[in-house]
PASEBA-1860 file (N, C-alpha, C; in nm, 3 decimals):
! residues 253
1> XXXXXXXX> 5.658/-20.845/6.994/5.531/-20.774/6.979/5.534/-20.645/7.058 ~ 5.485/-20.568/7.040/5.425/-20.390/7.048/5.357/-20.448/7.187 ~ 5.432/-20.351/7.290/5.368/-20.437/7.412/5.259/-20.311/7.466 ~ 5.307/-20.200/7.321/5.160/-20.091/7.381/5.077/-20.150/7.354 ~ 5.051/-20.228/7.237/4.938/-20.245/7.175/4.807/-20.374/7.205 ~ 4.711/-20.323/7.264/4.604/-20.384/7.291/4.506/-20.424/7.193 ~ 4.427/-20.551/7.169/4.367/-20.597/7.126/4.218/-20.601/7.163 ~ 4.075/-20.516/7.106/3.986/-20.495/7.172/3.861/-20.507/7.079
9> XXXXXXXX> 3.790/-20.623/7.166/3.662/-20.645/7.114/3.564/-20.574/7.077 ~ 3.498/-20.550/6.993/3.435/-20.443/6.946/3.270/-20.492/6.962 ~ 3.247/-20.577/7.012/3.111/-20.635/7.044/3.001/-20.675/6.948 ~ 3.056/-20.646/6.822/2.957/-20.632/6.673/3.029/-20.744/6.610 ~ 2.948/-20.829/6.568/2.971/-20.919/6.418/3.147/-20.963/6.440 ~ 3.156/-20.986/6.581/3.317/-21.052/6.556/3.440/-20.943/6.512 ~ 3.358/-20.800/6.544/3.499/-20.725/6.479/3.613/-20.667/6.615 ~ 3.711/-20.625/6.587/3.847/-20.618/6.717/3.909/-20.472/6.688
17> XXXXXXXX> 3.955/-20.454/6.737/4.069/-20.307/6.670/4.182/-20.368/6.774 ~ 4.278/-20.338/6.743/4.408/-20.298/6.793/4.392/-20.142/6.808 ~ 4.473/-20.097/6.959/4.481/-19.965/6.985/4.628/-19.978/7.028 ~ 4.685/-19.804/7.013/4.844/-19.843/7.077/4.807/-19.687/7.191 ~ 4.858/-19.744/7.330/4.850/-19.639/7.429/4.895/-19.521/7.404 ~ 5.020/-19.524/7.321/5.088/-19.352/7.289/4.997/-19.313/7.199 ~ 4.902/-19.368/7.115/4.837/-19.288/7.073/4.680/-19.233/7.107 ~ 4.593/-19.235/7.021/4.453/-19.200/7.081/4.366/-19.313/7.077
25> XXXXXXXX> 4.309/-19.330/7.183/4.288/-19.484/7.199/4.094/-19.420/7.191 ~ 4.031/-19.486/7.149/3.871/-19.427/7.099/3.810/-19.414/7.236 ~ 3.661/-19.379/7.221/3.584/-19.287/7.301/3.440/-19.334/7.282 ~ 3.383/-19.301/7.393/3.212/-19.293/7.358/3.177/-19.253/7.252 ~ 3.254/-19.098/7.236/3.195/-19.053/7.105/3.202/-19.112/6.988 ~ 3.336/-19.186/6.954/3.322/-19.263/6.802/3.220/-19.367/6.821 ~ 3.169/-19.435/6.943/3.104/-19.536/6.845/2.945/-19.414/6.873 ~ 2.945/-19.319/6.957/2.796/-19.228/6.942/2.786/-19.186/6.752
33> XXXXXXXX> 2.903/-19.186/6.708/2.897/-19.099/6.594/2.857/-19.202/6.502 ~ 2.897/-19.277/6.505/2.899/-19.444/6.390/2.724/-19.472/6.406 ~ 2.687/-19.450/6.581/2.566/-19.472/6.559/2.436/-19.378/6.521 ~ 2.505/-19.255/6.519/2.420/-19.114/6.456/2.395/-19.093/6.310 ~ 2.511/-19.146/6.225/2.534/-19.143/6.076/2.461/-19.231/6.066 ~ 2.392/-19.192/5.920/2.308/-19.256/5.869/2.372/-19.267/5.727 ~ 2.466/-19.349/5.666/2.499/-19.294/5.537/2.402/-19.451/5.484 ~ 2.352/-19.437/5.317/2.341/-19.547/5.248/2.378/-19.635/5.187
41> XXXXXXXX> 2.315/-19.753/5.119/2.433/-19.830/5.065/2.490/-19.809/4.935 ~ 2.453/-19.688/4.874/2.536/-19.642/4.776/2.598/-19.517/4.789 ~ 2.586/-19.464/4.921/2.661/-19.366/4.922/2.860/-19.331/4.891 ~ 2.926/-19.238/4.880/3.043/-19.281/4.935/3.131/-19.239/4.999 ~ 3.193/-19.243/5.120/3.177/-19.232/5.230/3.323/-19.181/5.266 ~ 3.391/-19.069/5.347/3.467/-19.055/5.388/3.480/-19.007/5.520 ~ 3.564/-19.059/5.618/3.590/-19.048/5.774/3.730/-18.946/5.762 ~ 3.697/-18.880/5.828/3.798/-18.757/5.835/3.877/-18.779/5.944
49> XXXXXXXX> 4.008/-18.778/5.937/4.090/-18.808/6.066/4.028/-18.924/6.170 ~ 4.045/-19.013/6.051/3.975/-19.189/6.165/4.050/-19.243/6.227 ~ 4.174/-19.173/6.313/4.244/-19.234/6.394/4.302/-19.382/6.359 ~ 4.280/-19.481/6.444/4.297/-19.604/6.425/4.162/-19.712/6.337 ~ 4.076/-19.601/6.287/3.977/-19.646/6.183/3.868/-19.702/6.254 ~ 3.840/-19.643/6.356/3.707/-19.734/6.487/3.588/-19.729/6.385 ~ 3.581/-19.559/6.342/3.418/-19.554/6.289/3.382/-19.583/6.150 ~ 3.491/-19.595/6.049/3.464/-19.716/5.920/3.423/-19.815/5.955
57> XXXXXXXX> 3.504/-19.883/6.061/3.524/-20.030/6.110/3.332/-20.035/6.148 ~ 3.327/-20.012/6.265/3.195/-19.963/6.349/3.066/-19.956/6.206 ~ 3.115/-19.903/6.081/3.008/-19.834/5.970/2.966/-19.969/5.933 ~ 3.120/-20.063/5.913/3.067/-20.189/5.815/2.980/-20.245/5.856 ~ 3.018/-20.254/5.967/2.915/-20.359/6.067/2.740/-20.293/6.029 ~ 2.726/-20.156/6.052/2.604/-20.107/6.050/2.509/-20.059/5.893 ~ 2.634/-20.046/5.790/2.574/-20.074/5.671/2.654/-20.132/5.543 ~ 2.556/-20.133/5.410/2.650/-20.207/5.339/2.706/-20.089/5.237
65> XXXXXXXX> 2.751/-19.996/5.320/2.859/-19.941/5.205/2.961/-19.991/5.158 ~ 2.976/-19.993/5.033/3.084/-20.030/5.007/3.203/-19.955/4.961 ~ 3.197/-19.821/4.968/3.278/-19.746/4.921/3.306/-19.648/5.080 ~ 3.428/-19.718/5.141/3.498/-19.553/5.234/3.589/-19.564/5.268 ~ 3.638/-19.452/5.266/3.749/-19.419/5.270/3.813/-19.334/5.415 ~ 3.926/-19.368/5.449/3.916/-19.335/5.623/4.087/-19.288/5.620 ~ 4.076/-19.142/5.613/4.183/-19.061/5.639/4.206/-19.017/5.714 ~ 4.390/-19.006/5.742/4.422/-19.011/5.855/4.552/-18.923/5.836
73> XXXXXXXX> 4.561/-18.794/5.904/4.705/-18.713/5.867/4.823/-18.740/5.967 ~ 4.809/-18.820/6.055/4.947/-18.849/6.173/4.950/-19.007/6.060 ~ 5.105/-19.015/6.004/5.131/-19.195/5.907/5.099/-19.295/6.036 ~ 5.200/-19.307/6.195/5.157/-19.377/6.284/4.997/-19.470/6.338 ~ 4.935/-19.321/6.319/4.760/-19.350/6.349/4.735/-19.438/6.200 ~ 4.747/-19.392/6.055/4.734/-19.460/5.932/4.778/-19.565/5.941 ~ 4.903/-19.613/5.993/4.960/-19.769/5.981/4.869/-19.822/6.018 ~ 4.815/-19.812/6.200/4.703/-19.886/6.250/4.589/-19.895/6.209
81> XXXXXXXX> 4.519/-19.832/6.168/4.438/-19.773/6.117/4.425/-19.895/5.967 ~ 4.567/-19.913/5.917/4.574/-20.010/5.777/4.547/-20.145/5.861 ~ 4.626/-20.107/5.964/4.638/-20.309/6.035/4.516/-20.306/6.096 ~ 4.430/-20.233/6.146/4.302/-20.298/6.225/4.205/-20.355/6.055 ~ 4.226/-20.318/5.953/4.130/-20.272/5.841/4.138/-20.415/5.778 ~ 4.296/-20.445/5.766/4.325/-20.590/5.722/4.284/-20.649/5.802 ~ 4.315/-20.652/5.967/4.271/-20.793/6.052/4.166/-20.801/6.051 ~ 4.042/-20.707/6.055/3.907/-20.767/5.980/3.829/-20.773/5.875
89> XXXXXXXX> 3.935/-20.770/5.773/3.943/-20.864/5.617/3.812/-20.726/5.555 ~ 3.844/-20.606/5.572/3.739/-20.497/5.519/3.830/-20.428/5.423 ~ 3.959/-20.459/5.333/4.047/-20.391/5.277/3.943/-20.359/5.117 ~ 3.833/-20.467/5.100/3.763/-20.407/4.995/3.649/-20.353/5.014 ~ 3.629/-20.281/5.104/3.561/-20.205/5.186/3.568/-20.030/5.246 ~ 3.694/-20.102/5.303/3.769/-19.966/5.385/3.875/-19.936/5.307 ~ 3.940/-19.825/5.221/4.070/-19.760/5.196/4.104/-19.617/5.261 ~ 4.230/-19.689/5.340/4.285/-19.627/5.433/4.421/-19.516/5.386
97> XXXXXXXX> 4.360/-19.402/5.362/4.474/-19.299/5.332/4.523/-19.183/5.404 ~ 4.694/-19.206/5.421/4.739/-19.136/5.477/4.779/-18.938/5.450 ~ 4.736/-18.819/5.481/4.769/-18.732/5.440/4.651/-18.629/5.490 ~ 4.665/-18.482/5.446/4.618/-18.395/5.491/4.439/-18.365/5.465 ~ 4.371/-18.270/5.483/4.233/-18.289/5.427/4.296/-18.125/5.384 ~ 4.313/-18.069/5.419/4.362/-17.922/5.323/4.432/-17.950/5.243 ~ 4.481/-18.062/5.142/4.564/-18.108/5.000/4.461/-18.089/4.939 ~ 4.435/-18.025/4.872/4.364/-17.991/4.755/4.365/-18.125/4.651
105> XXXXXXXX> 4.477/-18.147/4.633/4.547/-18.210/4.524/4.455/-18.390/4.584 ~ 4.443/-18.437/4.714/4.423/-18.538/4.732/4.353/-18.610/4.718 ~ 4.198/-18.552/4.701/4.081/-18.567/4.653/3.995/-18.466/4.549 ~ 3.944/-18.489/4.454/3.879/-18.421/4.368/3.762/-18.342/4.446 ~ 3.723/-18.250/4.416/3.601/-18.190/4.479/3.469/-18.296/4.437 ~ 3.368/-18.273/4.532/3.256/-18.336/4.545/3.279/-18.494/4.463 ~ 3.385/-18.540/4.525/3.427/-18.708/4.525/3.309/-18.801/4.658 ~ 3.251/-18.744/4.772/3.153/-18.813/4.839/3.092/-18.746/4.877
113> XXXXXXXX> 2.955/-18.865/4.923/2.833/-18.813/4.938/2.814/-18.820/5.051 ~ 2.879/-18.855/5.203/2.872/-18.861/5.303/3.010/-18.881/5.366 ~ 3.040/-18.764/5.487/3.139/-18.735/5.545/3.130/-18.736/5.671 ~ 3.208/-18.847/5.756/3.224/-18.840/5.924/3.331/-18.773/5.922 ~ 3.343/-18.724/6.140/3.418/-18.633/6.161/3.392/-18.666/6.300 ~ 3.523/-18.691/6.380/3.518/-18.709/6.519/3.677/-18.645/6.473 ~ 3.662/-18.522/6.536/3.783/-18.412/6.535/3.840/-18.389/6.631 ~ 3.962/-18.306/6.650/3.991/-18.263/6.792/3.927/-18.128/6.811
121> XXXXXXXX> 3.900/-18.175/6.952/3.820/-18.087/7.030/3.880/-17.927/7.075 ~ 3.974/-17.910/7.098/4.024/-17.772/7.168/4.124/-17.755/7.075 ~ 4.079/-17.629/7.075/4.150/-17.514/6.976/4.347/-17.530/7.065 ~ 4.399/-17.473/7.006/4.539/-17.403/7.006/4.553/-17.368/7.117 ~ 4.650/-17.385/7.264/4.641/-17.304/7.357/4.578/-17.337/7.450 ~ 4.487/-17.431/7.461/4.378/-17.481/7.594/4.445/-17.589/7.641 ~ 4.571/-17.580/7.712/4.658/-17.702/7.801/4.716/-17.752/7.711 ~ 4.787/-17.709/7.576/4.896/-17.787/7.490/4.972/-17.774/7.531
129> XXXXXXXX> 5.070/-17.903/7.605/5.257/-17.888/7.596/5.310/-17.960/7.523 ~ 5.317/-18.020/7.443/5.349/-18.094/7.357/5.300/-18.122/7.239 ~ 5.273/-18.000/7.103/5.232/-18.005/7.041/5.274/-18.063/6.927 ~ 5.401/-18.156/6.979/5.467/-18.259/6.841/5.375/-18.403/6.842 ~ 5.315/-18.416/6.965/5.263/-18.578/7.010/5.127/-18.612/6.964 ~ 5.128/-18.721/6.915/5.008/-18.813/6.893/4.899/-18.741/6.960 ~ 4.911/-18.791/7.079/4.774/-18.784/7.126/4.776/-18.613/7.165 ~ 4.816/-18.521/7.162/4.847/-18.370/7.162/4.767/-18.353/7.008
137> XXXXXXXX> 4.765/-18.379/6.938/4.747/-18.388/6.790/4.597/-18.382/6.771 ~ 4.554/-18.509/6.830/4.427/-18.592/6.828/4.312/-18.500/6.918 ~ 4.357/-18.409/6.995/4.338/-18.408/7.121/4.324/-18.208/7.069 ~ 4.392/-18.140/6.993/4.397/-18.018/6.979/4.431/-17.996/6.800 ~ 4.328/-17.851/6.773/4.347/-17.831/6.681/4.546/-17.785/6.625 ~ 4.605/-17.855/6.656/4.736/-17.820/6.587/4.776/-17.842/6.413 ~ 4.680/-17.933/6.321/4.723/-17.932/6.228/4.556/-17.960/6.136 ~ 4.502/-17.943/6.206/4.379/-17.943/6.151/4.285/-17.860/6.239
145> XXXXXXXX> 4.196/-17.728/6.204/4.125/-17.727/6.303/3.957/-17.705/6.210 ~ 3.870/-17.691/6.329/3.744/-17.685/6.316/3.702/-17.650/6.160 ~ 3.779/-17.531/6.122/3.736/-17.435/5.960/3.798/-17.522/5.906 ~ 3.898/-17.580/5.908/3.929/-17.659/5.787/3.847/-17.758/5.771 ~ 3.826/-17.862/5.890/3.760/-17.970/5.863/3.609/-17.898/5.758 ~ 3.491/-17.810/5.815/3.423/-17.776/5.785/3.401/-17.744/5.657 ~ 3.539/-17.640/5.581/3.548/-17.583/5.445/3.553/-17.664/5.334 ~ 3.640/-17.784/5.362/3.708/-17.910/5.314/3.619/-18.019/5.310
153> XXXXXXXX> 3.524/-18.020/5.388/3.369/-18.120/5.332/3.284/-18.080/5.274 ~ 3.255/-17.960/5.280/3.185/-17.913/5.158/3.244/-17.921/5.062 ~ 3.387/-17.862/5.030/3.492/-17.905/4.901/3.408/-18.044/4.830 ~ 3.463/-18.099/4.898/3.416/-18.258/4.849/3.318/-18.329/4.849 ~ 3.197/-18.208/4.937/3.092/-18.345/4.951/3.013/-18.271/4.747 ~ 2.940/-18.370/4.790/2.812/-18.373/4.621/2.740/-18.285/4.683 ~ 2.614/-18.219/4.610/2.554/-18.121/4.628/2.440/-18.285/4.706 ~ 2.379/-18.195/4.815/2.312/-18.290/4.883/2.376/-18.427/4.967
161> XXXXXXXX> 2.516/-18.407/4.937/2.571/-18.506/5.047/2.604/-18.419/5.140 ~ 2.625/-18.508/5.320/2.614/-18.460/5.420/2.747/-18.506/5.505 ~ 2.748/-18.381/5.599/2.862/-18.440/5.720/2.752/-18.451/5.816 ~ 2.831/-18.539/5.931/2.818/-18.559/6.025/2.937/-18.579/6.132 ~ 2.913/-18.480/6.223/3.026/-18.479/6.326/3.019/-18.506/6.466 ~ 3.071/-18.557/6.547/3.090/-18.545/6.750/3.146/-18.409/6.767 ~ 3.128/-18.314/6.876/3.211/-18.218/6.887/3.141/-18.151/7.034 ~ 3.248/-18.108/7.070/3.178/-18.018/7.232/3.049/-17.912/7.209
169> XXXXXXXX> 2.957/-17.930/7.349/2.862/-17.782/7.290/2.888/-17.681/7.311 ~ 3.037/-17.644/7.361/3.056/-17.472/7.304/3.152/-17.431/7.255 ~ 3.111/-17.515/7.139/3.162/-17.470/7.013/3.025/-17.496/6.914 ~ 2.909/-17.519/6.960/2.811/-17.507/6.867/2.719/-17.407/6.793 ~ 2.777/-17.260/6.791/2.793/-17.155/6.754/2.888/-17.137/6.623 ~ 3.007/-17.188/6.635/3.106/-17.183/6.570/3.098/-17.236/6.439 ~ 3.026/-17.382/6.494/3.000/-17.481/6.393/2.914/-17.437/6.318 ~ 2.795/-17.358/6.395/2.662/-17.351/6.315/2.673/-17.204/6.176
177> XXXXXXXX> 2.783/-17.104/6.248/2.847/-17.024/6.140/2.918/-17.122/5.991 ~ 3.004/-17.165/6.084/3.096/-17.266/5.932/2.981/-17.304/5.864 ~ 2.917/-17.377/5.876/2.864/-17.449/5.819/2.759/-17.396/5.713 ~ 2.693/-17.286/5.794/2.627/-17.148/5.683/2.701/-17.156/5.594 ~ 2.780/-17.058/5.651/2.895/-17.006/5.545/2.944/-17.119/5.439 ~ 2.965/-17.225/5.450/3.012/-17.324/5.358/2.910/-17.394/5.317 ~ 2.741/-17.366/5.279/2.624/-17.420/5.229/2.621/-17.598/5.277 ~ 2.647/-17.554/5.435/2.632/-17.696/5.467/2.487/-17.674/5.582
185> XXXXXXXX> 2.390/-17.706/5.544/2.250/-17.664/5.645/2.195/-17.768/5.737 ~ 2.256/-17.716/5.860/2.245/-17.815/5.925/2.106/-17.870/5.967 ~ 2.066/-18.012/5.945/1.918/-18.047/5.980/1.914/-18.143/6.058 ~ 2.008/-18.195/6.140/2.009/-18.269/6.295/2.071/-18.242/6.349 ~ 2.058/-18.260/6.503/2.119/-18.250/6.572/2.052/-18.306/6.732 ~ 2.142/-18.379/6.759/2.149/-18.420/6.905/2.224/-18.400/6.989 ~ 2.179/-18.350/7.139/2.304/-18.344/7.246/2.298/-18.496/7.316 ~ 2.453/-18.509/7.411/2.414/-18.596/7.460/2.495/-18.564/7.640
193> XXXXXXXX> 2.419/-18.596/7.711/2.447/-18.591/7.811/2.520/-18.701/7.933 ~ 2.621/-18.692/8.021/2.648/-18.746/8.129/2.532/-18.821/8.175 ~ 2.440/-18.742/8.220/2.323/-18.787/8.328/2.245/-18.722/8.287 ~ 2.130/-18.763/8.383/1.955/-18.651/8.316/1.953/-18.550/8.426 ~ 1.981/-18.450/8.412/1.991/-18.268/8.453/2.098/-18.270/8.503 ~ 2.214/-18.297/8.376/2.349/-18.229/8.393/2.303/-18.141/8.184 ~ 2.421/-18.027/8.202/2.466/-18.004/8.089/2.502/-18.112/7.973 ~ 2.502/-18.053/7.870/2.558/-18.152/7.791/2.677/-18.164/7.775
201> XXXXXXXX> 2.777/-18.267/7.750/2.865/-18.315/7.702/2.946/-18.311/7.518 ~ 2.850/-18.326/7.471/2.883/-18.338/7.345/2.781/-18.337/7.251 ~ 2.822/-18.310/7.107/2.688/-18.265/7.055/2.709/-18.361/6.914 ~ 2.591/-18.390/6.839/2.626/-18.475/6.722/2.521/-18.401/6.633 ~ 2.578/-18.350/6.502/2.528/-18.286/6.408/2.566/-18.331/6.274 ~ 2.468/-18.301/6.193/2.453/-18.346/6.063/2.403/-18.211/5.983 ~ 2.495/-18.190/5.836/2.448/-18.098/5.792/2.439/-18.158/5.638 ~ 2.369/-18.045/5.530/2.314/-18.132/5.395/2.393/-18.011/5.335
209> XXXXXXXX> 2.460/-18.040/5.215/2.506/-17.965/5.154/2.409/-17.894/5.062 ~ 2.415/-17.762/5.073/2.267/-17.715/4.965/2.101/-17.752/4.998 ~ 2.135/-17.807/5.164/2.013/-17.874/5.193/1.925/-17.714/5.210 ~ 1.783/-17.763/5.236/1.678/-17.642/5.240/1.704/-17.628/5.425 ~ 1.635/-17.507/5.502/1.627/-17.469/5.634/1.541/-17.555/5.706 ~ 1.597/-17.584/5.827/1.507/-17.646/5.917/1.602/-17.774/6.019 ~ 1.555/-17.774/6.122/1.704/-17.815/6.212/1.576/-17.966/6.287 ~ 1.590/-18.046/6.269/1.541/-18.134/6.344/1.640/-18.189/6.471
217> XXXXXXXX> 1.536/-18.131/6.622/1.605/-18.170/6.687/1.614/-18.320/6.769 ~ 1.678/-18.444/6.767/1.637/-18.551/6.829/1.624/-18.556/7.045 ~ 1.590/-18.655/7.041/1.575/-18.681/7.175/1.693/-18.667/7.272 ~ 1.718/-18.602/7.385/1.870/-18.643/7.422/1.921/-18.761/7.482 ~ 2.061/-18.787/7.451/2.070/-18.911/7.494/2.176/-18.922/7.637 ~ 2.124/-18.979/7.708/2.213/-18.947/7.803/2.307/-19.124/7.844 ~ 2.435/-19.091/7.888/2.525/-19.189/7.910/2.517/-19.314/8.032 ~ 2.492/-19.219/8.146/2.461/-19.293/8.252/2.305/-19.281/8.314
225> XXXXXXXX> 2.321/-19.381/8.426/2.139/-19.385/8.475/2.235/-19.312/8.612 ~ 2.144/-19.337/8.716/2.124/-19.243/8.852/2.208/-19.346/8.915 ~ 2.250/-19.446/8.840/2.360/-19.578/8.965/2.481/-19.528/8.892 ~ 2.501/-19.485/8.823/2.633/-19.490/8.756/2.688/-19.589/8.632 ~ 2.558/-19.672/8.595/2.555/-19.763/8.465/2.540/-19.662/8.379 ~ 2.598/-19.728/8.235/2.522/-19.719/8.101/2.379/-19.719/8.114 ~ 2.312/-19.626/8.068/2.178/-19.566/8.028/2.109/-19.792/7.934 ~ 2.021/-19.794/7.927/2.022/-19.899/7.835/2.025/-19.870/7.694
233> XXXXXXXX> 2.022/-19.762/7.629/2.003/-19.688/7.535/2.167/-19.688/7.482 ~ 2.263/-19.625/7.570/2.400/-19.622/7.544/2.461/-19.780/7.545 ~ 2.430/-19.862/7.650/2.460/-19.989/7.679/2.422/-20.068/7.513 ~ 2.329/-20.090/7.482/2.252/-20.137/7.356/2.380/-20.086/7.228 ~ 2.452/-19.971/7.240/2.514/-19.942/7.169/2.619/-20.031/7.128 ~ 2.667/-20.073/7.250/2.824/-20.188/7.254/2.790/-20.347/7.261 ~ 2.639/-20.371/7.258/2.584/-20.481/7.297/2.618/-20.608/7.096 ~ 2.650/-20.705/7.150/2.680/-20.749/7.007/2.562/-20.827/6.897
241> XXXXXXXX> 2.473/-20.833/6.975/2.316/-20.841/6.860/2.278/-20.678/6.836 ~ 2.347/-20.606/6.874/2.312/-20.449/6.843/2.324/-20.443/6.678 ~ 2.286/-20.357/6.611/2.259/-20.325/6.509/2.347/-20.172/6.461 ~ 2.354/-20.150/6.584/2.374/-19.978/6.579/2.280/-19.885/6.512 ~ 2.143/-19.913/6.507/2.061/-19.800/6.457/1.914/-19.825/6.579 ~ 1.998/-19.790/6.655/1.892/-19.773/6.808/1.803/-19.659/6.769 ~ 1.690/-19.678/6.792/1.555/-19.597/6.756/1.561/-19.418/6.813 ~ 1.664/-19.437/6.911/1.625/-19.280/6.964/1.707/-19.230/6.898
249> XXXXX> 1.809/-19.266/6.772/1.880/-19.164/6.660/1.800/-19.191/6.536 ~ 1.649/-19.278/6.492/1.592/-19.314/6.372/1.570/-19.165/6.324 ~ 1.570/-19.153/6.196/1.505/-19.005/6.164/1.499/-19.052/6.017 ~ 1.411/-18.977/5.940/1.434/-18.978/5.815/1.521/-18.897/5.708 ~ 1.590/-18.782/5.847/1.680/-18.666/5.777/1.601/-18.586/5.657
END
């Protein structure tokens, strides 16, 4: 046995992932993002660079889509990504494909109606030495960056289907251009913070393809309390009678 590879409870409905250390092992933010998306049960659904597949996995649990699809351009991250999908028996659920989101050829345009995105965070150049590695990959725009992800969901989403992404807040300028520019209008958005009067950390946005103007902003959510716990708000997140649709992300979009 893979003595990188760890076996990890996911706190929901009995589900586990396998993670392998050389690669990118998940984050607050995927399960913040799993619990920000709101997709329906007929929507259909694609996860953009889902790593080892946390936030499909994380989706089933929280709705009954039955259609998504969870792409992944490193094959390594895709293998796992196939094996966490089988070990919790979601293979008619989750289809797990390996390859680029700039292939034109790979998906038809406006093939779904709702698109996640937990991307890498830093551009080209911000502390890369090793821009052949997994987690170098995961970790920096080297083969995917920000405009592509952005250009490439509109490609595909339906007129009125939406992304939703995790991403740092300064780059929320950047985003809020792309997303113009590619008739994606953004109408949520939440920051979320470390603590209550620090900066933010990370930002979670949702945009409508062809949607009309107007930005609803939610409550912020912050990670820790003043001891250094989980907030109960964040805690509730990993809790396994959780639901994942904790009230301070409810909206009607």
């Amino acid at each position: 046995m893979n003595q990188d590879l760890r076996l990890d409870d996911l706190q929901i409905r009995n589900l586990k992932i396998w993670q392998d250390k050389n690669l990118f092992c998940f984050g607050t933010d995927a399960v913040l993002l799993a619990n920000f998306a709101q997709p329906k049960p007929k929507d259909i659904l694609l996860d953009i660079g889902t790593g080892n597949g946390i936030i499909p996995i994380l989706l089933s649990a929280k709705t009954p889509v039955s259609s998504m699809t969870a792409l992944e351009i490193q094959p390594e991250c895709a293998a796992l990504a196939q094996k966490n999908v089988d070990y919790n028996h979601l293979s008619k659920q989750i289809q797990v494909v390996q390859g680029d989101i700039k292939n034109a050829s790979l998906f038809s345009p406006s093939s779904f109606s709702y698109i996640t995105c937990n991307p890498p965070y830093k551009p080209i150049g911000t502390g890369l030495k090793n821009p052949t590695s997994p987690l170098a990959i995961a970790r920096h725009e080297v083969l995917c960056t920000l405009s592509d992800i952005i250009i490439n969901a509109s490609r595909l989403l339906k007129s009125k289907g939406r992304l939703a992404m995790v991403h740092k807040p300064e780059r929320l300028s950047q985003i809020l251009y792309l997303m113009k520019q590619n008739k994606l209008e953004p109408k949520r958005l939440c920051t979320v913070h470390a603590r209550v009067n620090t900066p933010p950390c990370l930002i979670l946005i949702e945009g409508v393809k062809d949607g009309g103007e107007g930005v609803k902003w939610l409550p912020p959510l912050y990670i820790y309390d003043e001891n250094g716990r989980y907030t109960a708000t964040c805690k509730a997140l990993y809790e396994k009678q959780h639901t994942l649709n904790n009230k301070i992300m409810e909206t009607e979009g």
